[in-house]
N, C-alpha and C positions, 0 to 999 in steps of 0.2 A: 592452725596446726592440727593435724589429724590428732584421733584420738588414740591411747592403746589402743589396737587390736586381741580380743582375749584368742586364745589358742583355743583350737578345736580338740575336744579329746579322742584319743587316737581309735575309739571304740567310735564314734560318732562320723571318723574319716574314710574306716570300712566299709561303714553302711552308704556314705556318701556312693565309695566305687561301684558299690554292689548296686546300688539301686540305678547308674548311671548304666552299669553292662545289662543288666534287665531290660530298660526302657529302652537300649540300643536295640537290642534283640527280638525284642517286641515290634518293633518296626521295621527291623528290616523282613519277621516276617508278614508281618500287614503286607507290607509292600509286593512281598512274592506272591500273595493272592491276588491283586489286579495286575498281573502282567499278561502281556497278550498271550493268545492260547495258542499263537501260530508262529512263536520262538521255539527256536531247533532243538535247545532242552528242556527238560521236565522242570519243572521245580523242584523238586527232590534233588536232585544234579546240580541244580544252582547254587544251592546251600554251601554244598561241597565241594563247588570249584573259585573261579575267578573272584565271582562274586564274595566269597566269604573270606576270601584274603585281603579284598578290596576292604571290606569292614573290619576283619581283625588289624589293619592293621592303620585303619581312623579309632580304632577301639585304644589302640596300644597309645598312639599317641594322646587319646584323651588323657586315660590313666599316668602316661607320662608326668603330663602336663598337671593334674589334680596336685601328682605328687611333689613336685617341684614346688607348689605354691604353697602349702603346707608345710613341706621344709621353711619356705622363708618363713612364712607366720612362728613355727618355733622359736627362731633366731631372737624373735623379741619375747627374752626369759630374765629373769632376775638376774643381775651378777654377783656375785660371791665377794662382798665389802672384808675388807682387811681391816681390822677396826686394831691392829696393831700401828696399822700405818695412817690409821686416820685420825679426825681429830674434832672435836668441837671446842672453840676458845670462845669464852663471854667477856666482856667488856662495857662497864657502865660509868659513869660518870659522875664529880657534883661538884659545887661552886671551887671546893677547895683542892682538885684533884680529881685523877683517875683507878679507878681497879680492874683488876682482870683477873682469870682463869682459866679453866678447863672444867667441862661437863662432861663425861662419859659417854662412850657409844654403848648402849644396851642391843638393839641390833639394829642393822641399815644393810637398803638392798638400793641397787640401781636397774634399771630395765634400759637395755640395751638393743639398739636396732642397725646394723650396718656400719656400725661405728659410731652411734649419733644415740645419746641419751635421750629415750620417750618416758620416762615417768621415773618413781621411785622414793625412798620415805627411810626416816629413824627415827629412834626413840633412843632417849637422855635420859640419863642417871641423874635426877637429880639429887636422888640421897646421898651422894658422892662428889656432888659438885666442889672443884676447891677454888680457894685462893692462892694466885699464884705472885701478885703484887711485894706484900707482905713480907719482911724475912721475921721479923719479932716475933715469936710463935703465942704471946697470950693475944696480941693484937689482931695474928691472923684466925685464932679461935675465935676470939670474939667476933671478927666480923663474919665467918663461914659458919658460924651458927646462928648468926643474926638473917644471913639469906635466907637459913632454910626454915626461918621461924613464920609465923602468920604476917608476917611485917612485909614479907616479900612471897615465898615461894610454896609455904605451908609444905614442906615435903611429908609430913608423915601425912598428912590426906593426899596429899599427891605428887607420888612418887617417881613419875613419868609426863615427860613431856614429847612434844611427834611433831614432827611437821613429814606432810605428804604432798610429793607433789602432783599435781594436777592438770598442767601443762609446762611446754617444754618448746619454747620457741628459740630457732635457730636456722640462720641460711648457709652458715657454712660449717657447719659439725661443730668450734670453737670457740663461738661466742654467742651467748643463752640467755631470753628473758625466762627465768624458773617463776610460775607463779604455785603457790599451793597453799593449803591448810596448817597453821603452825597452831599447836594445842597447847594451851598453858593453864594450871590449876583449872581445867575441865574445861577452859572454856578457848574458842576455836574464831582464830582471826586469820583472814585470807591476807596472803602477801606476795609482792612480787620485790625479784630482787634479780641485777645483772651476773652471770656468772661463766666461768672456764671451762673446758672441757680439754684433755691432751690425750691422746693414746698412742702408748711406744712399746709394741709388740703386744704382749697378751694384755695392758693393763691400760686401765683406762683410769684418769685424776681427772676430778672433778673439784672447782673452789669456788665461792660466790662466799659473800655478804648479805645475811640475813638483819634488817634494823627495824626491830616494832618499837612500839608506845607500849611500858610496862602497864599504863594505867588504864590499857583497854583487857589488860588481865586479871581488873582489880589489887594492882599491886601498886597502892598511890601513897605508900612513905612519904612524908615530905615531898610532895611533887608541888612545885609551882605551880599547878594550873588547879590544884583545888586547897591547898592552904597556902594562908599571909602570911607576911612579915620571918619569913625563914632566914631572910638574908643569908649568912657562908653557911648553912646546914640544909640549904637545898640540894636535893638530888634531882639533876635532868629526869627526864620522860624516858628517851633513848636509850635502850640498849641493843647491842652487837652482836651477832654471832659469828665468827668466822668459822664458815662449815668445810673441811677437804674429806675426801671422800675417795679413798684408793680403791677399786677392785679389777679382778682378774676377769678377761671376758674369752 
């Protein structure tokens, strides 16, 4: 899968032109000094006639063509995330049951190319994170401040979570291996996960399933794989994110 391409800035695409119509011009007059001395015009006349049409207008076409390509490299720019319409839901588990929620979008962009997502990344509230399981409200206190205590999520040291992605594989625009960088309490595990892509007029939806190992972000509560005899008050390893991802393109 190619990489981004980074955009040229539009100071650096002038220069580009400008130094292309020089080194044209530059040779086309080299050129006019070894021409035979026993052609019907001057040099001086060549400049000015046939000849210089003949090159303004391989000149025009260059510039054309610089420009065109240029246009496309723009085209792959951020899209503008609707974080009205998007969503991050978590989901974790343990012996006795399930819980879930909502983490907040703080901001998320998508980078768009032809219809086809090449990159793009968010960041998560976690200080806002809720529980959505729960209807009891001491019970759902209890436990939504239990995430966000050192036991799990430490939010007041870290208050933002990312994931960025890094690659973006896909053969027909719709269906995505996203691999990237998802960040938790500072520290950064690479992941791949399958994911959607739909675009119906200016908007483009984006959905995959994101599933790490909490215990490779030092979050090992109760984990079965580093304490005993837990029996019903183990928590699985696993959790979910179901990430969608609305923006305008």
């Amino acid at each position: 899968m190619k990489k981004l391409r980074e955009k040229q800035p539009p100071k650096q695409k002038t220069h580009t032109i400008l130094w292309v119509f020089f080194l044209g011009t530059l040779f086309f007059r080299t050129s006019l000094n070894h021409l035979p001395s026993n052609l019907v015009y001057k040099k001086e006349n060549l400049f000015s006639t046939h000849l210089t049409k003949l090159f303004m207008k391989l000149l025009t076409t260059l510039v054309l063509g610089l420009s065109t390509f240029f246009a496309a490299v723009n085209l792959e720019a951020p899209a503008t995330v609707n974080k009205a319409e998007s969503q991050v839901r978590w989901e974790a588990s343990k012996v006795t049951g399930t819980h879930w929620g909502y983490v907040p979008l703080k901001n998320a962009t998508l980078d768009v190319s032809g219809g086809k997502i090449t990159g793009g990344s968010f960041d998560m509230d976690m200080v806002n994170l809720t529980v959505e399981d729960l209807t009891d409200a001491k019970s759902k206190g209890s436990l939504t401040g239990h995430l966000k205590s050192d036991d799990f999520f430490s939010v007041e040291k870290f208050n933002t979570s990312t994931f960025k992605i890094t690659e973006a594989k896909s053969s027909n625009g719709t269906d995505y291996t996203i691999t990237g960088n998802l960040t938790i309490k500072g520290i950064t595990q690479k992941v791949s996960f399958p994911a959607k892509a739909t675009v119906a007029g200016k908007k483009i939806t984006a959905t995959g399933q994101i599933t790490f190992d909490r215990t490779k972000f030092e979050i090992k509560f109760r984990s079965g794989s580093y304490f005993d005899d837990l029996a019903d008050k183990m928590i699985y390893d696993e959790v979910k994110l179901d990430v969608k991802l609305v923006a305008s393109i």
